[in-house]
Steps between C-alpha positions, in 0.01 A plus 500: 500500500172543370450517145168646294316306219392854413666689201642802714481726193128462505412525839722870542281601216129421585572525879804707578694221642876579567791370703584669806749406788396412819713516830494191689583435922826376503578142390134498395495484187398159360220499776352838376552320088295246659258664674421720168449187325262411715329822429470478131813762501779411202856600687851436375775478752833401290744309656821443479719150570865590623743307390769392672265430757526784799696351835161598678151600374310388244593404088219659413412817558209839380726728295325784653465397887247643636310581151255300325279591146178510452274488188208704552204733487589700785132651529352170555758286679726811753294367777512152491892492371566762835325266747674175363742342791891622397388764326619889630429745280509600098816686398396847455660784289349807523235401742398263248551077479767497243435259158762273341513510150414180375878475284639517848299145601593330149837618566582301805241199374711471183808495697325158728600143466223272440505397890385909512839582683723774370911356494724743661887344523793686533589440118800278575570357155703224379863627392445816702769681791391472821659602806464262810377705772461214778647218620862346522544707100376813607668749320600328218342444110431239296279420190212344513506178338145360582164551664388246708122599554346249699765498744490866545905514369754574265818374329790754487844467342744660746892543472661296832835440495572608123247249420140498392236320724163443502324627787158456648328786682189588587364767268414765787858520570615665136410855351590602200839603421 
């Protein structure tokens, strides 16, 4: 993620600058961020971390696959940005490379960790209902009693033989209730 020393304001109003939204080759994303960099281009390409963790793939992933921002004056820089390696094509409404507003970009920034990642869980909060939908409980609820971040789990209280027991699952295998 590149970001500008310039203030943004002041650039769209001398030179016109503006964020538009690139389409990248597939999987290419962080190789066309790169590439712009290179270029003197500023891009954005938020990410997100998943959390639990997915089975297969990648933590951390674009939000938008396949998408990428750029912070520009088209008029000057459509050229270079269009022959950059992983880039396709600008998004185009209307026959025309289609502009972000700039509350969109401070939207999702605002919304970043300071590692730059964006947190998506699946909300799974202490004292909530859950329903166990794998492994040797599926089908049956519990509350949450605990979650055990760094080991990708939770603590559940579950009813087993009229009797409350704690219970240690991984988190992947719960929904809410």
């Amino acid at each position: 993620m590149m970001d500008t020393a310039l203030d943004l304001d002041d650039v769209n109003n001398r030179y016109g600058a503006a964020w538009y939204v690139l389409r990248t080759q597939p999987h290419r994303e962080r190789v066309a961020e790169q590439f712009l960099a290179e270029r003197n281009v500023a891009s954005y390409l938020p990410q997100m971390a998943r959390w639990p963790g997915p089975v297969l793939g990648a933590a951390i992933r674009p939000i938008f696959p396949g998408y990428l921002f750029v912070f520009t004056v088209l008029a000057e820089a459509a050229v270079r940005i269009m022959r950059t390696p992983g880039v396709r094509e600008f998004v185009r409404f209307g026959g025309e490379p289609a502009s972000v507003d700039e509350a969109v970009i401070a939207f999702l920034r605002a919304r970043e960790g300071p590692d730059g990642l964006i947190r998506c869980d699946q909300g799974v909060r202490e004292n909530a209902e859950v329903r166990i939908v794998q492994g040797p409980f599926r089908g049956l609820t519990a509350i949450v009693e605990e979650r055990l971040p760094t080991r990708q789990r939770i603590r559940v209280l579950m009813e087993i033989l009229q009797r409350t027991t704690r219970v240690e699952l991984p988190e992947r295998w719960v929904r809410q209730a």
